[in-house]
C-alpha positions as CSV (number, residue, x, y, z in Angstrom):
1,X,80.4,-56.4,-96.6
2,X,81.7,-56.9,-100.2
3,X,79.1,-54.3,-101.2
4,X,75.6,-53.2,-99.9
5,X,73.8,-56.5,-101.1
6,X,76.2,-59.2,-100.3
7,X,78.8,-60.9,-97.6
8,X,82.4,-60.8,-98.7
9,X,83.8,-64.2,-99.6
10,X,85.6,-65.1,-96.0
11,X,82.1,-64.4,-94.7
12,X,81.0,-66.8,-96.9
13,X,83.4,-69.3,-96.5
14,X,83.0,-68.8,-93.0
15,X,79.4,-70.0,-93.5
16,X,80.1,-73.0,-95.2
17,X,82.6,-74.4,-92.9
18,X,80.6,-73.8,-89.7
19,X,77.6,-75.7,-91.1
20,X,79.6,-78.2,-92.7
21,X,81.3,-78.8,-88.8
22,X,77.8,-78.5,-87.2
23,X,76.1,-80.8,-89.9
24,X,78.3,-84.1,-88.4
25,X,76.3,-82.9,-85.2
26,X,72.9,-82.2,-86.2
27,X,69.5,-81.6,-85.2
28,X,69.5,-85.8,-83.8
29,X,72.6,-84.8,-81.8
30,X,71.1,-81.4,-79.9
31,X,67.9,-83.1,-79.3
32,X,69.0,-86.1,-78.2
33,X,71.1,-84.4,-75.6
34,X,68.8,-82.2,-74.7
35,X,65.9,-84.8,-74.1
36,X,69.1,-86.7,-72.3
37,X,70.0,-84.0,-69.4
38,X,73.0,-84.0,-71.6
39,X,74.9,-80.8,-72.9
40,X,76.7,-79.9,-76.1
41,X,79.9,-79.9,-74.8
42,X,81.6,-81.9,-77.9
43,X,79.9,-79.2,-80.2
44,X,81.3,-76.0,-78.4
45,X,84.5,-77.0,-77.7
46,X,84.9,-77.5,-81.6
47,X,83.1,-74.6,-82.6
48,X,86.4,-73.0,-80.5
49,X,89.3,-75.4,-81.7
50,X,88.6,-74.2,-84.9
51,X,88.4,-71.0,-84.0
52,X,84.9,-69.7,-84.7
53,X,83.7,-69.5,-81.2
54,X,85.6,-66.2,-80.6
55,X,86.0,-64.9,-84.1
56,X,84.7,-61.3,-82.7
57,X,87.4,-61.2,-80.2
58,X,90.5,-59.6,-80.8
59,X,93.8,-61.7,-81.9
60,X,95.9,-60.9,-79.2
61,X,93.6,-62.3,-76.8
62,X,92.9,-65.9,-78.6
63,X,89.8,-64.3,-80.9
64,X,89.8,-64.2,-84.9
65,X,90.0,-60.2,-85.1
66,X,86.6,-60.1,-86.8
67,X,83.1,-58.4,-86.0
68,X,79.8,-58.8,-84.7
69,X,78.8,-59.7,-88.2
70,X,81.5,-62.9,-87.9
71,X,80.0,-64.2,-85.1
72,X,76.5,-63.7,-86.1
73,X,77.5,-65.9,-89.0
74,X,78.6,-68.6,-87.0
75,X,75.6,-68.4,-84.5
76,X,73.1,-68.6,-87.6
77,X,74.9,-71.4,-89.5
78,X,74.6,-73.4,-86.5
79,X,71.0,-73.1,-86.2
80,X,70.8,-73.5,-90.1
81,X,71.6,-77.2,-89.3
82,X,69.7,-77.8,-86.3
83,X,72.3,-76.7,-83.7
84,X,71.0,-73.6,-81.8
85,X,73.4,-73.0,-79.4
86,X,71.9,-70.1,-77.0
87,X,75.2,-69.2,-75.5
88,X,76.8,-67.9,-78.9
89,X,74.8,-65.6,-78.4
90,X,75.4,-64.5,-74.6
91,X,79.6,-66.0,-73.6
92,X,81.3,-64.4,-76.7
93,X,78.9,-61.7,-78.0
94,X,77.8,-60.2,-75.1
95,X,80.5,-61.0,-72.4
96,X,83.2,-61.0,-75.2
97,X,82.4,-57.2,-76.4
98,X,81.7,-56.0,-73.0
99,X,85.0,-57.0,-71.5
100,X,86.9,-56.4,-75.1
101,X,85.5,-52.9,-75.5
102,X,85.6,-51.7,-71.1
103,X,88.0,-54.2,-69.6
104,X,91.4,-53.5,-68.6
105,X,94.4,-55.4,-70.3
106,X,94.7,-57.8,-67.0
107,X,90.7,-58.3,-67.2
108,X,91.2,-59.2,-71.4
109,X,94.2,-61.5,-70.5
110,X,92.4,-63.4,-68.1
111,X,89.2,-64.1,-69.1
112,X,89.1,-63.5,-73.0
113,X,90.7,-66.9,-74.2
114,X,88.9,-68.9,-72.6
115,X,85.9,-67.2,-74.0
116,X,87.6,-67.7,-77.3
117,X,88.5,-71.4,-77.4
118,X,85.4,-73.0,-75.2
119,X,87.1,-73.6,-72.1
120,X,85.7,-70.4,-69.8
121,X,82.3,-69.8,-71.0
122,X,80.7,-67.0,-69.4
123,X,77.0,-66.1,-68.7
124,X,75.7,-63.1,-68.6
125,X,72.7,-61.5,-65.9
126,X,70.7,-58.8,-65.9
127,X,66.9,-59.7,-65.9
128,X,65.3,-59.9,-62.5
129,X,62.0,-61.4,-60.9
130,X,60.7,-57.9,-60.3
131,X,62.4,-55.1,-63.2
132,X,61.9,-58.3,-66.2
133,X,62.1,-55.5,-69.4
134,X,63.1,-52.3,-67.2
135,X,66.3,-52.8,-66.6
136,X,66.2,-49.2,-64.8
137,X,64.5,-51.0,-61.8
138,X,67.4,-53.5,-61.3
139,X,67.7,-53.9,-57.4
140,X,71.0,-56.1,-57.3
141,X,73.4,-53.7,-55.8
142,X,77.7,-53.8,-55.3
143,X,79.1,-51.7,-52.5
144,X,82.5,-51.4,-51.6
145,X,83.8,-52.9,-48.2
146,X,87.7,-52.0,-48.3
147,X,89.4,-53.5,-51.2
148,X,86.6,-55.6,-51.8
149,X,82.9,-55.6,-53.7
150,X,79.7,-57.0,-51.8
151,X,76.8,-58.2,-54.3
152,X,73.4,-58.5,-53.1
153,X,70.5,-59.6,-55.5
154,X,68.0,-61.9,-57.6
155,X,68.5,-62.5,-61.5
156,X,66.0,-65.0,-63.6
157,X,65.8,-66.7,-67.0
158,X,69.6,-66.8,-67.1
159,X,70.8,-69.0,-69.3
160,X,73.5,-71.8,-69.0
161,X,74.9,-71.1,-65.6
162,X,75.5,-74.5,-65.2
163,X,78.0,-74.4,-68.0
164,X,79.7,-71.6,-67.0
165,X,82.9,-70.9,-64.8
166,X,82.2,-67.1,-64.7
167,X,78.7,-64.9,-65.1
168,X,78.8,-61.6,-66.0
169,X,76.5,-59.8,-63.3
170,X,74.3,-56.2,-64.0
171,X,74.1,-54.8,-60.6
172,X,74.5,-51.2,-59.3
173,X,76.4,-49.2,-57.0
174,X,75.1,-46.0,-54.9
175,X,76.5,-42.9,-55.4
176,X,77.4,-42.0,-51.8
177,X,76.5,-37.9,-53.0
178,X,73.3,-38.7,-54.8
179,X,71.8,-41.3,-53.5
180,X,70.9,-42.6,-57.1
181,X,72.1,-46.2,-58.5
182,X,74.2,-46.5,-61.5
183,X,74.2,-50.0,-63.2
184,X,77.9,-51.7,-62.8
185,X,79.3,-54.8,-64.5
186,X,81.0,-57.6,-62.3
187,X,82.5,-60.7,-63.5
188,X,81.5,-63.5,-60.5
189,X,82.3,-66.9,-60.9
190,X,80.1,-69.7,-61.0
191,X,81.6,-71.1,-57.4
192,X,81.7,-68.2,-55.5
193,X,80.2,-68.7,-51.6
194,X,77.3,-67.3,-51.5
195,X,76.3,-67.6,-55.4
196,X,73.4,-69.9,-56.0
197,X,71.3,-70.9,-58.9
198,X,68.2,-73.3,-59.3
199,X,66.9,-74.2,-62.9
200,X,63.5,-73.1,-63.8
201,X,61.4,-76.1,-65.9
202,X,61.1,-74.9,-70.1
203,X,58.9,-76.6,-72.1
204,X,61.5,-75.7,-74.8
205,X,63.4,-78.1,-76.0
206,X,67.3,-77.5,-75.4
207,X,70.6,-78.7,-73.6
208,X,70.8,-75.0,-72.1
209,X,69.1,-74.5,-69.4
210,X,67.5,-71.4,-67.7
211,X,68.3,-70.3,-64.2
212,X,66.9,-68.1,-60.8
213,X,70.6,-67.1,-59.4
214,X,70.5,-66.0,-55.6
215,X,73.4,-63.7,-55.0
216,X,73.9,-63.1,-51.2
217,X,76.9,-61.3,-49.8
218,X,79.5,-62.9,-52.4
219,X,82.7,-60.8,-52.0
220,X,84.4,-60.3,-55.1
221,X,88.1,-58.5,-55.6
222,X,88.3,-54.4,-56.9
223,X,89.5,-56.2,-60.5
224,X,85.6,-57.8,-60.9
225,X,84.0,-54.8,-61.6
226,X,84.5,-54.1,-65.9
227,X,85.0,-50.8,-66.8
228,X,84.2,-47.7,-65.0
229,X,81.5,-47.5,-62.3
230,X,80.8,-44.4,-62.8
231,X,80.4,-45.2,-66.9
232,X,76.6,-46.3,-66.3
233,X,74.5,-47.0,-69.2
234,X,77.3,-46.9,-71.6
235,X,78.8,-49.9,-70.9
236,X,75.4,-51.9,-70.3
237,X,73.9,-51.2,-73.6
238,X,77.2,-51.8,-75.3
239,X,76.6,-55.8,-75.0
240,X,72.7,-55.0,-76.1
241,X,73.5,-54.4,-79.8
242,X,75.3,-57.9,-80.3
243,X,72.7,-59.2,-78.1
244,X,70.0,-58.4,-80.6
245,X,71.8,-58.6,-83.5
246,X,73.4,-62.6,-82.5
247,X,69.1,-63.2,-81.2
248,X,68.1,-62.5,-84.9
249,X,70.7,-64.8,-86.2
250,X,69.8,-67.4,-84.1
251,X,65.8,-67.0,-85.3
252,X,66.9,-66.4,-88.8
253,X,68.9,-70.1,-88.5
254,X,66.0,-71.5,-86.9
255,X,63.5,-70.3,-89.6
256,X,65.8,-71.7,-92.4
257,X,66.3,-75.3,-90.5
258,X,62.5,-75.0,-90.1
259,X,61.9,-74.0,-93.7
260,X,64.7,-76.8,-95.4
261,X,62.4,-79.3,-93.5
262,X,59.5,-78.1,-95.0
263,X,60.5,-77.8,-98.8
264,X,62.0,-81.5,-98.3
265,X,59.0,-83.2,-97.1
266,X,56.5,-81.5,-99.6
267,X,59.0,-82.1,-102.4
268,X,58.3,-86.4,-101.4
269,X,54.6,-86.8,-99.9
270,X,52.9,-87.7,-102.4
271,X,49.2,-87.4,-102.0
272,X,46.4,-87.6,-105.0
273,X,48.9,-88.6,-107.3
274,X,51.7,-85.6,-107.0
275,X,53.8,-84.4,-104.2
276,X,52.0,-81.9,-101.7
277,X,54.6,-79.1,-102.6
278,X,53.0,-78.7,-106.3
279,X,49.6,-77.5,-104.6
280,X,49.5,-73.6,-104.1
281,X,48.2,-73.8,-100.9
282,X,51.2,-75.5,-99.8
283,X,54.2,-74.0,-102.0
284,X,52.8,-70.8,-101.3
285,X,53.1,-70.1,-97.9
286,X,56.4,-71.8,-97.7
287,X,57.5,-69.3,-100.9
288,X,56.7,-66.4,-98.3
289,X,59.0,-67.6,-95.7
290,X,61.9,-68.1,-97.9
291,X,61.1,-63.8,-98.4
292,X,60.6,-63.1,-94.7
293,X,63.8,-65.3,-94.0
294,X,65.8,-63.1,-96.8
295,X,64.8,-59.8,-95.5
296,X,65.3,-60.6,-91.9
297,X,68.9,-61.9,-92.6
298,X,69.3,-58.4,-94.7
299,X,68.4,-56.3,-92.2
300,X,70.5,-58.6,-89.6
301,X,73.4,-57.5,-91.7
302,X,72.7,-53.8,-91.9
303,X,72.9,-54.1,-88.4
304,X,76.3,-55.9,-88.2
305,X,77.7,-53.9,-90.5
306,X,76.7,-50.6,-88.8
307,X,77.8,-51.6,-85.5
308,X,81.2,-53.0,-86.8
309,X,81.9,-49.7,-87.9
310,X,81.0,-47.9,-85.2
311,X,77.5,-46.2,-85.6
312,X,75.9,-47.3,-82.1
313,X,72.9,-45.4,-82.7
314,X,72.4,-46.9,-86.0
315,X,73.0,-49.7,-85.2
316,X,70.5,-49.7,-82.5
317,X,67.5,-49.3,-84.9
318,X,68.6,-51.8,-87.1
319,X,69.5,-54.5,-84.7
320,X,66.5,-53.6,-83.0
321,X,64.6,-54.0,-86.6
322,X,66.0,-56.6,-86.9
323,X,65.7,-59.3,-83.9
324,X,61.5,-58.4,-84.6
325,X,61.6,-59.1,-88.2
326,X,63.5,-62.0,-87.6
327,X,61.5,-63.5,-84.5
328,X,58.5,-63.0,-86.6
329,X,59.8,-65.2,-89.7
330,X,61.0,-67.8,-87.6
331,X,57.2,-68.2,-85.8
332,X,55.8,-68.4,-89.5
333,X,58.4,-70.9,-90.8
334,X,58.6,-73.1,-87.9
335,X,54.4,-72.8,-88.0
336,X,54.0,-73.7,-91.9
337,X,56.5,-76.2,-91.7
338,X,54.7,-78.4,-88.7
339,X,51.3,-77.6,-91.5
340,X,53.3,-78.9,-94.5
341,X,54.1,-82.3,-92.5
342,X,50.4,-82.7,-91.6
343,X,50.0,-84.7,-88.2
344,X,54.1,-85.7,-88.8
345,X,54.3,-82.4,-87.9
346,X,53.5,-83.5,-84.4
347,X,55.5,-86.2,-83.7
348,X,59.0,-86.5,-82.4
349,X,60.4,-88.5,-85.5
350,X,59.6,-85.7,-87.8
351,X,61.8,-82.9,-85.6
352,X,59.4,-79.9,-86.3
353,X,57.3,-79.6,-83.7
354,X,60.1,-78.7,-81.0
355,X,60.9,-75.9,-83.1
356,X,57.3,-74.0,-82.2
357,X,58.9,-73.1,-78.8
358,X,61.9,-72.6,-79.8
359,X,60.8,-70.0,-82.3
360,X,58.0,-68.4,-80.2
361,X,60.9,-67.6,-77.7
362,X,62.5,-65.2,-80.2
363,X,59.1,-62.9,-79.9
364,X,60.0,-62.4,-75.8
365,X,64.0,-62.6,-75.5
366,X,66.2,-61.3,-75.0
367,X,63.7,-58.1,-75.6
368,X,60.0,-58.6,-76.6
369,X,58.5,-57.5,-79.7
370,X,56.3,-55.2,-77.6
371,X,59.1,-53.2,-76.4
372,X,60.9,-53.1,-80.1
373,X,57.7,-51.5,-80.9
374,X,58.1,-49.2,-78.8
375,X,61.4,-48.4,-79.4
376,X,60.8,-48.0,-83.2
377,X,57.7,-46.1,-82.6
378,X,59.8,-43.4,-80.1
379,X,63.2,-43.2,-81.8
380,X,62.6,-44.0,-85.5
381,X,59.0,-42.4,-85.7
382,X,59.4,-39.7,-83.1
383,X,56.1,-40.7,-80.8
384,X,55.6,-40.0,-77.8
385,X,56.9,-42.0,-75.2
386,X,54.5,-44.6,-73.7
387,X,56.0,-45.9,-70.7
C-alpha cells in the first residue's frame, strides 16, 4: 500500500493488465464453457505465462515475490470481467502459502512452479460430510506404517479435483501418548490408488466443479506430509487468511461485473421517454452498491495489507470482516442488477441471472456469514462463546 487509502502503482498496473488479458476471454467465454462440460484451461494457463497466477509465490520457486494482496488483485480483476475463476482462490493462495510458509525446500521445489505457471494445479480439502464448519471434528486420519503414510477419510464440496494433479488433504494423526488427533497436511495426488472423487450436481453456473473425494488406504511417502505433524492448528489456519481474504475478492469482482451490467443497461432502456437509470428508484439502489462494493474492497485490503506484513491475528478480523461485507454486496449487486434489467434479467442473453448463485455462494463458503458472526461477536466484541 502506497498509503492507507490507496494501492501502489504496480498494484495498479497489475489490475489493468489482468482485466485487460481476461477481457479477450469474457463472461461469453466462462459461460459458454461452463454450460459446455468445458473447462478454462486457455484462461489459466495464461493467467500463469504471464506470470500472475503465482505472483504470491516466492521468485525462486517460479512465483512474482509479491503478497496476498497481489493475488487478491488478480483473483478480483478476473471476476471484474466476468471470469471467476474459483481455484485462484484455493491452488495458489491456499496451497501456495501453506507449502511456501511449512514446506521444506524439496517440497517448494517440487510442487511450487507448477502452482506458479498453471501446469500443477492443486486442490485443497478439508470440509467433510459430517464436521461441514467444525473443522475440529475432522475424522480423515494419517498413520504411519514404516516409511510410509496411510489416509483414511471422506471430504465434500471440494472444488476442481478434476483439474488437479495434486490435492492438498486436512487429515489428522493420533498422538500414540494422548490419544487426541492433531490436524496434518498431506499433499496426495489426484491418481493415487485408492483416491476417488464423484462430482456433486450445482445449480451454479461454472466450469469448476465440486467434488465428494473417497480416500481409502492411499499410501503416500514420509515427504507428503507439509510441515510438522506435531505443528497442528498453526499450519491449518495459516491457508485460512488468504482463503478469506482471495473469497472477498472474488465477491467483490463479482459485485462489480454484476453492477457494470447494471449501470450499462439503465444508461440505454429507454422507457417513458428517458433511460430507466434517470429514475431514483433505479439509480438509487444501484448508487448504494457502488458504496457497499467500495467498502468491501477497503476492508479486503486492510486485510491484505495486515497479513503481508505479518499480523496474523489482525489479519484474522479483517479478512474475516471482510469476506462478510463483501459476500453481502455481491448478493445486493447481483440482485439489483437482475431488477434493473426487468424480465432480461432472467434470461440467458442478458448474463445476470447466473450471477444470483454465484453470489449467494459467497454468504456459505468457504465460511458462512453465520460463523463470521460469531467470530466477530467472540474475538472483536468479547461475547461469550456460543458454540
Amino acid at each position: 500500500m502506497s498509503n492507507a487509502f490507496s494501492e501502489s502503482e504496480e498494484r495498479q498496473t497489475l489490475r489493468r493488465e489482468v482485466a485487460r488479458l481476461a477481457s479477450k476471454y469474457g463472461r461469453e467465454y466462462f459461460t459458454k464453457q461452463a454450460r459446455s462440460g468445458g473447462k478454462t484451461t486457455d484462461l489459466w494457463l495464461e493467467i500463469g505465462k504471464n506470470g500472475y497466477l503465482g505472483i504470491n509465490i516466492p521468485e525462486e520457486y517460479g512465483g512474482g515475490g509479491g503478497g496476498i494482496g497481489d493475488v487478491a488483485a488478480v483473483c478480483e480483476e478476473l471476476a471484474a470481467q466476468g471470469c471467476p475463476l474459483l481455484m485462484m482462490v484455493v491452488s495458489p493462495a491456499i496451497c501456495g502459502t501453506v507449502i511456501s510458509r511449512f514446506g521444506t525446500e524439496e517440497q517448494k521445489q517440487k510442487w511450487l512452479p507448477g502452482i506458479c505457471d498453471g501446469t500443477a494445479t492443486m486442490a485443497f480439502a478439508i470440509t467433510e460430510p459430517d464436521a461441514g464448519t467444525n473443522s475440529h471434528n475432522i475424522s480423515t486420519t494419517g498413520r504411519r506404517d514404516g516409511d510410509e503414510w496411510v489416509l483414511n477419510g471422506r471430504k465434500i464440496y471440494i472444488s476442481g479435483v478434476d483439474e488437479a494433479s495434486h490435492v492438498l488433504v486436512v487429515a489428522r494423526t493420533e498422538d500414540a501418548r494422548t490419544g487426541k488427533l492433531k490436524p496434518c497436511l498431506f499433499v496426495v495426488p489426484t491418481d493415487a490408488e485408492g483416491f476417488e472423487y464423484t462430482p456433486i450436481p450445482m445449480e451454479i453456473v461454472s466450469p469448476e466443479q465440486q467434488f465428494q473425494v473417497f480416500i481409502d488406504d492411499v499410501r503416500l511417502p514420509a515427504d507428503a506430509l507439509v510441515g510438522d505433524e506435531d505443528a497442528g492448528l498453526v499450519q491449518l489456519f495459516a491457508g485460512l487468511n488468504p482463503e478469506r481474504i482471495m473469497a472477498a475478492s472474488f465477491s467483490t469482482g463479482l459485485a462489480r461485473y454484476a453492477l457494470d451490467k447494471a449501470v450499462a443497461y439503465v444508461k440505454e432502456r429507454e422507457v417513458f421517454g428517458a433511460p430507466i437509470g434517470t429514475h431514483q428508484g433505479i439509480a438509487h439502489p444501484l448508487a448504494q452498491s457502488k458504496i457497499e462494493v467500495e467498502l468491501a474492497r477497503l476492508m479486503t485490503q486492510k486485510a491484505a495489507a495486515l497479513y503481508d506484513a505479518g499480523d496474523d491475528m489482525g489479519a484474522g478480523e479483517a479478512a474475516n470482516m471482510a469476506k462478510y461485507a463483501a459476500a453481502e454486496a455481491a448478493c445486493d449487486a447481483a440482485d439489483r442488477a437482475v431488477q434493473s434489467h426487468g424480465g432480461n434479467g432472467i434470461t440467458q442473453e442478458y448474463g445476470v441471472a447466473g450471477l444470483l448463485v454465484a453470489s449467494r455462494a459467497g454468504r456459505i463458503a468457504p465460511v458462512s456469514r453465520e460463523m463470521i458472526l460469531n467470530f466477530v461477536g467472540m474475538h472483536s466484541l468479547g461475547l461469550p462463546k456460543s458454540y
